[in-house]
Short mmCIF file of the C-alpha atoms (twelve columns), coordinates in Angstrom:
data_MODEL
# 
_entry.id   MODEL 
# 
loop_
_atom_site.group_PDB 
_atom_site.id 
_atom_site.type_symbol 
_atom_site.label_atom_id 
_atom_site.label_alt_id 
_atom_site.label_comp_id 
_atom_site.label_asym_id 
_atom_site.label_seq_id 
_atom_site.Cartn_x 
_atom_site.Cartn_y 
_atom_site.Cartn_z 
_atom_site.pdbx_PDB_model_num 
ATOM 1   C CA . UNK A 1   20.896  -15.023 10.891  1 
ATOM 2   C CA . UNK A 2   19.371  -11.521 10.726  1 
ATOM 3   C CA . UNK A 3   20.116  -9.222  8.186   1 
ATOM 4   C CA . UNK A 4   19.425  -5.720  7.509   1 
ATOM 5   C CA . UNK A 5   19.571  -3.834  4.560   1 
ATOM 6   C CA . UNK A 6   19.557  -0.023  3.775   1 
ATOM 7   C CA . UNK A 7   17.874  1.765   0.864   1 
ATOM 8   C CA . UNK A 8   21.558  2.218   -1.193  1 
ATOM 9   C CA . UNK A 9   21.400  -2.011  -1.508  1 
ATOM 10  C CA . UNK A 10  19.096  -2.143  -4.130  1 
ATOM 11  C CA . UNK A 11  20.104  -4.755  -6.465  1 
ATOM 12  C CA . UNK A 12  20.314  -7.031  -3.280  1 
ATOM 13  C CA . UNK A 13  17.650  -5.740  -1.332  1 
ATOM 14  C CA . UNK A 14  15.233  -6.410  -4.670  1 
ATOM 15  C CA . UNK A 15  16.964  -10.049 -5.227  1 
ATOM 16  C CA . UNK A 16  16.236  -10.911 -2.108  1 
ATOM 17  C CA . UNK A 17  12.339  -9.852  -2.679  1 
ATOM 18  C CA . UNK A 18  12.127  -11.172 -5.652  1 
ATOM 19  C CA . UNK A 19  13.375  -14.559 -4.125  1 
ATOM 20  C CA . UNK A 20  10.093  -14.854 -2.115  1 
ATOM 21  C CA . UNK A 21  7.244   -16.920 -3.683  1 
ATOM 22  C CA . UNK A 22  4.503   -14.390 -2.615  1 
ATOM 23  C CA . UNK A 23  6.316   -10.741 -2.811  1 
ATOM 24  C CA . UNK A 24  4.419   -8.056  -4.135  1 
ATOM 25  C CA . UNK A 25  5.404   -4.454  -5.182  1 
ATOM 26  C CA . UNK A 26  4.715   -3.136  -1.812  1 
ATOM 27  C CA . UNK A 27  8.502   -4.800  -0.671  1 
ATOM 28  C CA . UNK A 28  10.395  -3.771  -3.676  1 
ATOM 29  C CA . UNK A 29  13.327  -1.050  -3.128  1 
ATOM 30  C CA . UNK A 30  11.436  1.227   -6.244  1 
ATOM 31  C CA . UNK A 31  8.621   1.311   -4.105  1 
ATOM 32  C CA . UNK A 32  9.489   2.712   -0.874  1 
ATOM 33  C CA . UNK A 33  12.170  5.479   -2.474  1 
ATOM 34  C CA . UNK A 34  8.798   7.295   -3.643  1 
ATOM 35  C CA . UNK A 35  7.937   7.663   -0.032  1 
ATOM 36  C CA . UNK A 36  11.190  8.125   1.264   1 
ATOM 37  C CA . UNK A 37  11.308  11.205  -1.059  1 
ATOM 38  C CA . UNK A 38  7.783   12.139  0.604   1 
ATOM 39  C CA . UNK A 39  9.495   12.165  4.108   1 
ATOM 40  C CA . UNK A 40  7.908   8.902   5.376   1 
ATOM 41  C CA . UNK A 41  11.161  7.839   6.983   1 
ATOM 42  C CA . UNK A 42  14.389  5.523   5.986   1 
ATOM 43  C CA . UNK A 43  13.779  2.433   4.252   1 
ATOM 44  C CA . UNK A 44  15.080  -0.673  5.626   1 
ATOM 45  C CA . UNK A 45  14.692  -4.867  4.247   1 
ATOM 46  C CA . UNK A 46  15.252  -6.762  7.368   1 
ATOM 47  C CA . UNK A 47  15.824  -10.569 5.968   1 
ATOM 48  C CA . UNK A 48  16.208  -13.691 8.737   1 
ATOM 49  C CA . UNK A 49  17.253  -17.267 7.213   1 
ATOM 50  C CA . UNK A 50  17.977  -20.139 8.844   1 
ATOM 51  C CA . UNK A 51  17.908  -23.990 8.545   1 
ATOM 52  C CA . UNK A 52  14.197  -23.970 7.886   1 
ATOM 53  C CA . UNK A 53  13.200  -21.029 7.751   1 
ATOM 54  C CA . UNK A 54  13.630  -17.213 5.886   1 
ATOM 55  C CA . UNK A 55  11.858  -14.051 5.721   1 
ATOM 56  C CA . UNK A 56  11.621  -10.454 4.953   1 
ATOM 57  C CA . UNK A 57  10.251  -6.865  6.519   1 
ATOM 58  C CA . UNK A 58  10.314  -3.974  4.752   1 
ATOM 59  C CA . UNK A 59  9.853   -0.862  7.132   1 
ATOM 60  C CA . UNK A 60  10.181  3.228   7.132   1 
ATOM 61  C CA . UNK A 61  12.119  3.742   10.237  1 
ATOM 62  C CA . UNK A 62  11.310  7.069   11.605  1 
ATOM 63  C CA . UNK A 63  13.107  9.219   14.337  1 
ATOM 64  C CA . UNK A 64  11.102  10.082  17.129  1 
ATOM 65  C CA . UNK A 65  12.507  13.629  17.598  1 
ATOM 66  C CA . UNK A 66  11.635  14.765  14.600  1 
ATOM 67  C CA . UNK A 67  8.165   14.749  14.984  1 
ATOM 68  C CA . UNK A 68  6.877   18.433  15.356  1 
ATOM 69  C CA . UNK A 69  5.518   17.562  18.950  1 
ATOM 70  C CA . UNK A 70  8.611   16.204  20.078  1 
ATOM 71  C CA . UNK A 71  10.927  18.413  18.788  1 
ATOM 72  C CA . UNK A 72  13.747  20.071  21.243  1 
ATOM 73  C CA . UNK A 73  12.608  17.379  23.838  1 
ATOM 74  C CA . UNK A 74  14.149  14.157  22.701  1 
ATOM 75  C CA . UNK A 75  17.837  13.790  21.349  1 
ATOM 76  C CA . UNK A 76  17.832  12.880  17.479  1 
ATOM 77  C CA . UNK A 77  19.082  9.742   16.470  1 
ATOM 78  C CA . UNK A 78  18.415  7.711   19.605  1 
ATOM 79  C CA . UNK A 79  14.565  6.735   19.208  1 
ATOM 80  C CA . UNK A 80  12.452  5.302   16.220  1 
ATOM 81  C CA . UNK A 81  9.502   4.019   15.527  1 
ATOM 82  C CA . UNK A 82  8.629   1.799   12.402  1 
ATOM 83  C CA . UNK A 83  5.589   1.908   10.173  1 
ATOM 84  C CA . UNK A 84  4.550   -0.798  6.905   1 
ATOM 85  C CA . UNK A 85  5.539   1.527   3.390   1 
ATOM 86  C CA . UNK A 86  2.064   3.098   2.398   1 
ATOM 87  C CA . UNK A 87  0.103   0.664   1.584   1 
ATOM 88  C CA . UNK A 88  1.045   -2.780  2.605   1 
ATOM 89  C CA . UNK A 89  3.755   -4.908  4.311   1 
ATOM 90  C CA . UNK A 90  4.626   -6.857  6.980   1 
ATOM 91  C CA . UNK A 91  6.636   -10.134 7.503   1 
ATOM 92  C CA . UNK A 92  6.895   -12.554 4.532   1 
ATOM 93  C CA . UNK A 93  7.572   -15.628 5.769   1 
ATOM 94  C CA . UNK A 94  8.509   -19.307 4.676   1 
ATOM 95  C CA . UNK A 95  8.792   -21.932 6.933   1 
ATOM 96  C CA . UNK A 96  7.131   -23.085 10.233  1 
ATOM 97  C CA . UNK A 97  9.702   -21.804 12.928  1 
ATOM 98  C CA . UNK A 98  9.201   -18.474 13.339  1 
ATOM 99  C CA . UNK A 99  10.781  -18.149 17.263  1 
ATOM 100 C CA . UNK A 100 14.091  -17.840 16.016  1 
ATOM 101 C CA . UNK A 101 13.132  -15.149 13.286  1 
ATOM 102 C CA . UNK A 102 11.113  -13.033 15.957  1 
ATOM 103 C CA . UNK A 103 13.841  -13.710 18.962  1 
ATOM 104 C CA . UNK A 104 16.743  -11.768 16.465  1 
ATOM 105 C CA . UNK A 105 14.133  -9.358  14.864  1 
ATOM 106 C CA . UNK A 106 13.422  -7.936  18.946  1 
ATOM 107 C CA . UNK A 107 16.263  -8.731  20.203  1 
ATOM 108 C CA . UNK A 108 17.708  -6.068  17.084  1 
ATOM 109 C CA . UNK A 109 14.808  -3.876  17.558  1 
ATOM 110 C CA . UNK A 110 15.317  -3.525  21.545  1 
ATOM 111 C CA . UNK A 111 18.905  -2.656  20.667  1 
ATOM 112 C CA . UNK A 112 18.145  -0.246  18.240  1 
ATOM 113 C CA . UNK A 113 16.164  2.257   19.976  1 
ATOM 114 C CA . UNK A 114 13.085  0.900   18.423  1 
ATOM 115 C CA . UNK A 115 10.247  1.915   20.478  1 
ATOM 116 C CA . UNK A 116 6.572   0.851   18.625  1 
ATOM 117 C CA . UNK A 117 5.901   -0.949  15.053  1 
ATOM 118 C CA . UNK A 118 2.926   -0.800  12.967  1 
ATOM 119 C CA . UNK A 119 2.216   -3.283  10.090  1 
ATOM 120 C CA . UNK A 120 -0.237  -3.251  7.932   1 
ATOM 121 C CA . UNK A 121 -0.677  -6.567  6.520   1 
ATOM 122 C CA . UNK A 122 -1.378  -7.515  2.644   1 
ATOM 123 C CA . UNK A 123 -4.925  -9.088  2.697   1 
ATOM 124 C CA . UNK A 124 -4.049  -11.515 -0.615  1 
ATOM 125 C CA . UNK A 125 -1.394  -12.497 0.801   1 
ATOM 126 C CA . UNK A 126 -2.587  -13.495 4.411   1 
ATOM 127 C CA . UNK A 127 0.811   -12.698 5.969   1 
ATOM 128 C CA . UNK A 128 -0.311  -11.995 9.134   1 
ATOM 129 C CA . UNK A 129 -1.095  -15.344 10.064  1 
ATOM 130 C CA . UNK A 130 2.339   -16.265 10.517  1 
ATOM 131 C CA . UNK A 131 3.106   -13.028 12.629  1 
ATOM 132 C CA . UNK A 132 0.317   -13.646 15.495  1 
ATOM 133 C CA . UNK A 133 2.500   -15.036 17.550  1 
ATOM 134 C CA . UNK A 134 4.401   -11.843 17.460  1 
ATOM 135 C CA . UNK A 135 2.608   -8.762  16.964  1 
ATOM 136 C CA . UNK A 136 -0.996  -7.797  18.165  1 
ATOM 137 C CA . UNK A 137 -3.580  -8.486  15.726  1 
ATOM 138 C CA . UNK A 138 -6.768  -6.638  14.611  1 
ATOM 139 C CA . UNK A 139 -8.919  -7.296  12.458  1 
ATOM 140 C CA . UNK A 140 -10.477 -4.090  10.563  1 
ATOM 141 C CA . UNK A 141 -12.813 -4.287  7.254   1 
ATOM 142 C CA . UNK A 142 -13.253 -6.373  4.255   1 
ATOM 143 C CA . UNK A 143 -11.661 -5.491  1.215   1 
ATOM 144 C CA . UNK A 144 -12.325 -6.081  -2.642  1 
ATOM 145 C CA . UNK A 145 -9.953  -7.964  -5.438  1 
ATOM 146 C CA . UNK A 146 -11.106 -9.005  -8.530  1 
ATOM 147 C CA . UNK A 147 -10.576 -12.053 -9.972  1 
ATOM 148 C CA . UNK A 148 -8.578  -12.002 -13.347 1 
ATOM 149 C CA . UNK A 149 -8.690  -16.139 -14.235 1 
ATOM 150 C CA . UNK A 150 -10.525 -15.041 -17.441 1 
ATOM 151 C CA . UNK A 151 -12.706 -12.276 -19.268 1 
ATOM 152 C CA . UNK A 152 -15.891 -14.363 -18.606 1 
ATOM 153 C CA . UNK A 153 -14.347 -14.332 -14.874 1 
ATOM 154 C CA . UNK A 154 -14.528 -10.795 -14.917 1 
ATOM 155 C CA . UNK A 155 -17.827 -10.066 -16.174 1 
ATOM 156 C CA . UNK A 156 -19.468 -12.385 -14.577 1 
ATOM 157 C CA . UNK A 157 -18.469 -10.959 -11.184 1 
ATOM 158 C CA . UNK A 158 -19.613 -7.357  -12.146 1 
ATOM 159 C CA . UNK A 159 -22.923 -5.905  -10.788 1 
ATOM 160 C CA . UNK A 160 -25.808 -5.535  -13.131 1 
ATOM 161 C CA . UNK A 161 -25.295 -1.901  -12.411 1 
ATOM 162 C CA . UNK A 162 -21.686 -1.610  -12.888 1 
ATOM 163 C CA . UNK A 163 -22.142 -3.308  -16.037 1 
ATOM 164 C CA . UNK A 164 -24.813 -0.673  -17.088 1 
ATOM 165 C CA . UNK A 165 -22.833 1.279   -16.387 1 
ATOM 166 C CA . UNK A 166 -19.529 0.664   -18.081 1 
ATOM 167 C CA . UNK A 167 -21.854 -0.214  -21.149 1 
ATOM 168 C CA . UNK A 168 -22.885 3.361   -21.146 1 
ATOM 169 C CA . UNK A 169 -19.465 4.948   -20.801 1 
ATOM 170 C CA . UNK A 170 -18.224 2.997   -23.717 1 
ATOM 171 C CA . UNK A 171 -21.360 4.121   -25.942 1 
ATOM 172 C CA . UNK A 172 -20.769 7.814   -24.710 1 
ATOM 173 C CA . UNK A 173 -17.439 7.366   -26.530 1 
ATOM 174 C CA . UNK A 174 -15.094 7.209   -23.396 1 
ATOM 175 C CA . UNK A 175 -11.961 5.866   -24.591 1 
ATOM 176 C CA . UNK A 176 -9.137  4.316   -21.512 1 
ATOM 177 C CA . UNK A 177 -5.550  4.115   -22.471 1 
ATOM 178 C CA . UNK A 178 -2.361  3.168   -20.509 1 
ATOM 179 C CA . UNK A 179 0.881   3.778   -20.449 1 
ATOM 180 C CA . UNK A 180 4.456   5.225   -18.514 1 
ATOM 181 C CA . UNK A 181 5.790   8.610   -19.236 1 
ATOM 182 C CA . UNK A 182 6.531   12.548  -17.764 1 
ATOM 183 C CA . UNK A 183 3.200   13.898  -19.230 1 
ATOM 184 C CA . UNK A 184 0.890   11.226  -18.182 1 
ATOM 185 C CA . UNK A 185 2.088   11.019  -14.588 1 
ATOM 186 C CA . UNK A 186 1.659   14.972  -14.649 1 
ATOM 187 C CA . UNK A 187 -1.637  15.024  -16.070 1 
ATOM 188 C CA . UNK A 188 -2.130  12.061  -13.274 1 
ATOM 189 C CA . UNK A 189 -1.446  14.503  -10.407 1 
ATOM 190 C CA . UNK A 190 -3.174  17.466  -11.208 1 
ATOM 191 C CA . UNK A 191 -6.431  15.069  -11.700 1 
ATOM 192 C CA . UNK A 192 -5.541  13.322  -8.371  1 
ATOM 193 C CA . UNK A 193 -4.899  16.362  -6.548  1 
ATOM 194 C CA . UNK A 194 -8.621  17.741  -7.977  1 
ATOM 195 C CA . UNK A 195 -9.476  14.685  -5.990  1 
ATOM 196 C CA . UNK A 196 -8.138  15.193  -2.817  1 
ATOM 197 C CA . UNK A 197 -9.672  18.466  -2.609  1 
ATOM 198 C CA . UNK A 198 -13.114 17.597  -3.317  1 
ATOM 199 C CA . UNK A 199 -12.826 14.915  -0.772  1 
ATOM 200 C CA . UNK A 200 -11.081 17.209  1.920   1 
ATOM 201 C CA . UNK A 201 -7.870  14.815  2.351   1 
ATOM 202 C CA . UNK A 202 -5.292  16.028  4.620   1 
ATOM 203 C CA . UNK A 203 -2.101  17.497  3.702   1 
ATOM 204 C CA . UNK A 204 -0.004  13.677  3.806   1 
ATOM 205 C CA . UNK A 205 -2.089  12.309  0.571   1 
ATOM 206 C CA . UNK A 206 -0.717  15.282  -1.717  1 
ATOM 207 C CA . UNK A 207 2.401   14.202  -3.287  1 
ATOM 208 C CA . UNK A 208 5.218   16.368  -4.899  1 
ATOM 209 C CA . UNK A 209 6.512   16.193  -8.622  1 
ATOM 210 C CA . UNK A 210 9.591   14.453  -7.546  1 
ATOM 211 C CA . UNK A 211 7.237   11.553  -5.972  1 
ATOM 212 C CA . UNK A 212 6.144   11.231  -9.143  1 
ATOM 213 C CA . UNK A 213 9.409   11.067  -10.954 1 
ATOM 214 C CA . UNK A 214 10.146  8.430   -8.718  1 
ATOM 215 C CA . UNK A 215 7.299   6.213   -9.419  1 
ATOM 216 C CA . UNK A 216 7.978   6.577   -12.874 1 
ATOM 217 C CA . UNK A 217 11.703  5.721   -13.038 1 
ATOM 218 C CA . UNK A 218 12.333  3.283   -10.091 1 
ATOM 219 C CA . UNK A 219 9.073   1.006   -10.900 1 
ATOM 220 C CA . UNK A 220 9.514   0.791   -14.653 1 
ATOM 221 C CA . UNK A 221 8.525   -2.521  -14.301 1 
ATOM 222 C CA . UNK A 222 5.787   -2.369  -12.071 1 
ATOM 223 C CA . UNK A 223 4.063   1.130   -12.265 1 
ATOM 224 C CA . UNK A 224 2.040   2.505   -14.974 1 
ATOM 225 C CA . UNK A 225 -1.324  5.180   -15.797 1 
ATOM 226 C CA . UNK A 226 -4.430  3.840   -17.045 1 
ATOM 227 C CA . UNK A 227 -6.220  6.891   -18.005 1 
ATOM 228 C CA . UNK A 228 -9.673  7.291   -19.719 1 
ATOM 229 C CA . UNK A 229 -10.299 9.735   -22.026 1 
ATOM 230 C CA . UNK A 230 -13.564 12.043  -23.591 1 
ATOM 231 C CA . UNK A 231 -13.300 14.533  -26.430 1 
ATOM 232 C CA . UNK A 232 -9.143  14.549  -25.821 1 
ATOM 233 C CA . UNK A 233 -9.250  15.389  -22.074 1 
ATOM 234 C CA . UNK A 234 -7.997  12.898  -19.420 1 
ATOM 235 C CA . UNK A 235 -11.014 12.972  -17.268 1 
ATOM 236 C CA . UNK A 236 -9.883  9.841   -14.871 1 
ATOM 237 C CA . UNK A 237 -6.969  8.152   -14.380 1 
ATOM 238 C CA . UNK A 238 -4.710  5.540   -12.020 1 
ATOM 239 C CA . UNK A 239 -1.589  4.514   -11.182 1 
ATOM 240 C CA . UNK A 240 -1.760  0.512   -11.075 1 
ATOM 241 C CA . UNK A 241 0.862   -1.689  -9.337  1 
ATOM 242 C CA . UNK A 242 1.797   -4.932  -11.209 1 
ATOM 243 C CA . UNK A 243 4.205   -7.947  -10.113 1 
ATOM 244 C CA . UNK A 244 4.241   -11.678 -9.357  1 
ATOM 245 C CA . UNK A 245 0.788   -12.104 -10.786 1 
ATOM 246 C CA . UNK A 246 -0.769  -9.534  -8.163  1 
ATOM 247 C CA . UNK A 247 -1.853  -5.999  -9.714  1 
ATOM 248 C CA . UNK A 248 -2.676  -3.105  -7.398  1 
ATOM 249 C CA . UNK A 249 -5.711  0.011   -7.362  1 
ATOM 250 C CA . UNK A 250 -2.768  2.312   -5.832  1 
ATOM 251 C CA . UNK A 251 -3.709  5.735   -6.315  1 
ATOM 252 C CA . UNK A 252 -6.507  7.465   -8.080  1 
ATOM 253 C CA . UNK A 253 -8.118  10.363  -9.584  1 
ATOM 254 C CA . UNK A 254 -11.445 11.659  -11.723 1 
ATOM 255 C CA . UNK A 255 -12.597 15.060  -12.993 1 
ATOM 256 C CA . UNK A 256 -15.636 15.958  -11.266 1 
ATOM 257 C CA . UNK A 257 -17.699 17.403  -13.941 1 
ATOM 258 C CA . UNK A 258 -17.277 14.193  -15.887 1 
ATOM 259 C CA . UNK A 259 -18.633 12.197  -13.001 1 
ATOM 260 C CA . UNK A 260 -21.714 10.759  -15.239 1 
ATOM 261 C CA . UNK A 261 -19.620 9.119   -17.940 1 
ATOM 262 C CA . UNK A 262 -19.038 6.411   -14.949 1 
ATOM 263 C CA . UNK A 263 -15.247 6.662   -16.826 1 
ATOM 264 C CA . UNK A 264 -13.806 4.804   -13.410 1 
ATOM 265 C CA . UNK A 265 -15.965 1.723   -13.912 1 
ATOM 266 C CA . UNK A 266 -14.917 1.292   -17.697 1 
ATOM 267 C CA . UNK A 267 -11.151 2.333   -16.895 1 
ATOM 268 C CA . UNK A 268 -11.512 -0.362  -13.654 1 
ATOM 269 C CA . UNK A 269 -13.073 -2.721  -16.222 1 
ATOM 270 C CA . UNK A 270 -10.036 -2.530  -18.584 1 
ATOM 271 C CA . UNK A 271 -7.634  -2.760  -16.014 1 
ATOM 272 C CA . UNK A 272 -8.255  -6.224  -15.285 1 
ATOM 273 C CA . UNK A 273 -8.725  -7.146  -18.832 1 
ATOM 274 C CA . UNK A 274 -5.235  -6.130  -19.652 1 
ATOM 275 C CA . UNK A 275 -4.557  -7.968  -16.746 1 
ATOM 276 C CA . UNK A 276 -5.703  -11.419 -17.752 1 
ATOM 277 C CA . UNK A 277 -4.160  -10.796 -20.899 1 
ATOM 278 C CA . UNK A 278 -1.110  -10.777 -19.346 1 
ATOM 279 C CA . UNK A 279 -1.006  -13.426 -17.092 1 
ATOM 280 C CA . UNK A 280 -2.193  -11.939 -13.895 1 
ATOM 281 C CA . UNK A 281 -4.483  -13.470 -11.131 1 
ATOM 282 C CA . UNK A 282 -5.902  -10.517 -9.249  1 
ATOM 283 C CA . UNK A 283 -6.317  -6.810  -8.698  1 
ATOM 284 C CA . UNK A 284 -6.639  -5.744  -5.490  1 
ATOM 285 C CA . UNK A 285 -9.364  -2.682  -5.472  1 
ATOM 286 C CA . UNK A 286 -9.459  -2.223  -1.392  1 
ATOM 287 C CA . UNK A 287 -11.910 -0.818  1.364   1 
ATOM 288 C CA . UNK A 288 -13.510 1.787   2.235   1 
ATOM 289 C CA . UNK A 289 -12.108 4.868   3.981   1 
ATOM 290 C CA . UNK A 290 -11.454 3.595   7.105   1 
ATOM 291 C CA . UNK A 291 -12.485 0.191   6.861   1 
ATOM 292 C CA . UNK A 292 -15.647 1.586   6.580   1 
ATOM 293 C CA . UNK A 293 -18.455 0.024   3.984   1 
ATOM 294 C CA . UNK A 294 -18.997 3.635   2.923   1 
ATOM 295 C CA . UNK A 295 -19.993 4.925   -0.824  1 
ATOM 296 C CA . UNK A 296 -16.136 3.676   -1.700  1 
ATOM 297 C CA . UNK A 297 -16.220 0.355   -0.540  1 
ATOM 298 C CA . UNK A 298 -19.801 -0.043  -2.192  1 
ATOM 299 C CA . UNK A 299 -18.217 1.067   -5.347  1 
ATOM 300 C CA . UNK A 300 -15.611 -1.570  -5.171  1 
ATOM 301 C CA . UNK A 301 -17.545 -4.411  -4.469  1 
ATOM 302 C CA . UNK A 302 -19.645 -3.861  -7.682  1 
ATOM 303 C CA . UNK A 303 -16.779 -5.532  -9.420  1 
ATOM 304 C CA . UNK A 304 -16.784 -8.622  -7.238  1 
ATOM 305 C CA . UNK A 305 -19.722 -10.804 -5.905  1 
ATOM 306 C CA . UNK A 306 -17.334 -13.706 -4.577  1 
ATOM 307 C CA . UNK A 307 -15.872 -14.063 -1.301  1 
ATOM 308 C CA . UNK A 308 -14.041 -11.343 0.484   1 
ATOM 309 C CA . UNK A 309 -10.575 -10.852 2.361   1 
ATOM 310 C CA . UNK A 310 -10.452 -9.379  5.524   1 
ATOM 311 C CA . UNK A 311 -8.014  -6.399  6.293   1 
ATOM 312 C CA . UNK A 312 -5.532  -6.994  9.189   1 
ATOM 313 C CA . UNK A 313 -2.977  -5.055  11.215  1 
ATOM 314 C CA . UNK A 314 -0.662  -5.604  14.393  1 
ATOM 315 C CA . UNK A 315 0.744   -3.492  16.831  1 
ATOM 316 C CA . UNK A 316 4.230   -4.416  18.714  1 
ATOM 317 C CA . UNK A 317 5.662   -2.369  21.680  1 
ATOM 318 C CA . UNK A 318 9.449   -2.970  21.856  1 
ATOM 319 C CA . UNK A 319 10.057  -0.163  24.704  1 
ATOM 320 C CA . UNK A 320 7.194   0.222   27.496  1 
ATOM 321 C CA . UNK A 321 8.804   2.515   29.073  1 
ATOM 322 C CA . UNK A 322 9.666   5.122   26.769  1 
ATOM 323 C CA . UNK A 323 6.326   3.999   25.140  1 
ATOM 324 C CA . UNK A 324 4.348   5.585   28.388  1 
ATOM 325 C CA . UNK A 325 7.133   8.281   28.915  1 
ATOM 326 C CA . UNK A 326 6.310   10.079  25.236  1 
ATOM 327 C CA . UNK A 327 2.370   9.453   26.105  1 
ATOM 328 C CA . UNK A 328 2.668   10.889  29.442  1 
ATOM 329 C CA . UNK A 329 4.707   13.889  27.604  1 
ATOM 330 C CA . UNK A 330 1.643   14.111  25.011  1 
ATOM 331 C CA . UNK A 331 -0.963  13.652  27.919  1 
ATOM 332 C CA . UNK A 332 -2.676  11.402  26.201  1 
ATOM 333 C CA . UNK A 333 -4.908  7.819   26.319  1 
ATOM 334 C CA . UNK A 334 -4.707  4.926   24.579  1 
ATOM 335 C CA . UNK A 335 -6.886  5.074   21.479  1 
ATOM 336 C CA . UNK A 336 -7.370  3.155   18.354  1 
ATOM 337 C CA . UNK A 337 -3.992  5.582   16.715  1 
ATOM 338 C CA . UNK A 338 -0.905  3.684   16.657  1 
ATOM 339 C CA . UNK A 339 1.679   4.582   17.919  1 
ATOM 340 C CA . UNK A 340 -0.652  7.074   20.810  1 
ATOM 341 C CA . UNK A 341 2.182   9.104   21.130  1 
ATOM 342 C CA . UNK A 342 1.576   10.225  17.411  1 
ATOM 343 C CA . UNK A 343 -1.996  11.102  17.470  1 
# 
């Protein structure tokens, strides 16, 4: 049987999560309201169970007409597109027999007006193995976790460099701290927001105050800032996902004229020491922009010299038609963008 569940259902929507052996914050209810506040679309749990087997998709469902380029030429409420919450998502799935599961999920979809999905899959927790036989998949670019099993763990996996240089950050007297409240997520965006300027990010990757707000209260749990700090002033700072053992490099931030005190490394560094201190396994650092094995991705790996995880996502048409009717109203080609007619 296919369920679905709206934002408004939290206590069931997050029971149901929770309920899964390999959730992570990306599915929880707290999580997506942030980016439903940022105008990413409606939230929606869609959960399948049956004899021998159950899962979940979490998913911003997104009206077609109110796209900018489509506006006044398709009727609101009658076509959507879904897209994975920033970040990561996808099916969660336990069991073998997945036909049944994917029969109700199109067969809801095609009803729906559902026209394209997007999923980004969670690279720790593979999830896009189960969904091949579903959705397109692509493989993109390795990605970087670190492995939390014990402080020797972690230091052994550092770079000689990184470890220079988070030696030299603690000597210069740069001092990290952590913790969940107004002022620090505050002082968090203005650094972060320094930081998507210098890099020339586009207008999507600057959130509002209320974003904020919402991290802070709906992910009590699961959401705090570790923040490093020289001579009193927050010079770097990150909001860091924790649940089920899994702890997340979400978003980030650093003051540019503090760049030498290598304050990321040591804040990093004491990030997944708190985190084997409290029972977690892994935090999940990322790529590079793009997949790419730019300057970011280099950074990242200096943590960990193990084996990597590869980054995977899957495409899934539901409507052709109306699929090749928005791309011929675009005049566009198919391209590596998903969905085209959104490029």
């Amino acid at each position: 049987m296919l369920e679905v569940l709206t934002f408004e259902q939290r206590d069931r929507w997050d029971s149901l999560v929770r309920s899964f052996k390999k959730y992570d914050a990306y599915w929880l209810n707290g999580y997506v309201k942030a980016f439903q506040i940022h105008g990413d679309g409606d939230p929606l749990l869609f959960s399948y169970e049956s004899e021998k087997t159950r899962g979940i998709n979490v998913v911003m469902k997104r009206d077609v007409a109110k796209d900018r380029r489509f506006a006044g030429i398709l009727e609101e409420g009658k076509y959507f597109d879904f897209t994975t919450p920033y970040g990561y998502g996808g099916w969660l799935i336990e069991g073998e027999e997945t036909e049944g599961l994917f029969d109700a999920y199109q067969d809801w979809c095609e009803r729906n007006g559902i026209i394209s999905e997007f999923v980004r899959f969670h690279p720790m927790v593979k999830n896009h193995e189960k969904a091949s036989c579903f959705y397109e998949i692509i493989q993109l670019g390795k990605v970087v976790h670190m492995n939390l099993e014990s402080q020797e763990t972690i230091w052994s996996n550092l770079t000689g460099s990184n470890r220079r240089h988070i030696r030299k950050a603690i000597k210069d007297g740069v001092k990290i701290y952590n913790g969940r409240y107004p002022e620090i997520y505050a002082t968090f965006r203005k650094i972060y927001n320094s930081t998507m300027e210098k890099v020339d990010a586009e207008n999507y990757y600057y959130f509002e105050p209320e974003f904020y707000t919402s991290v802070l209260n709906d992910l009590p749990q699961n959401a705090q800032v570790f923040y490093a700090v020289k001579d009193g002033i927050v010079i770097a700072a990150s909001i860091i996902l924790a649940t089920n053992g899994m702890m997340n490099y979400h978003l980030s931030g650093s003051m540019r004229e503090y760049s030498s005190l290598a304050a990321t490394n040591l804040l990093l560094y004491t990030v997944a020491l708190w985190g084997t201190a409290n029972s977690y396994k892994s935090l999940y650092l990322g790529g590079g922009v793009g997949s790419e094995e730019d300057s970011l991705f280099q950074f990242k790996r200096s943590f960990f010299k193990g084996e990597l995880n590869q980054f995977f996502i899957g495409k899934k048409i539901y409507n052709q038609e109306k699929y090749d009717e928005l791309m011929g109203i675009r005049n566009v080609s198919e391209g590596p963008f998903f969905p085209r007619y959104r490029a």
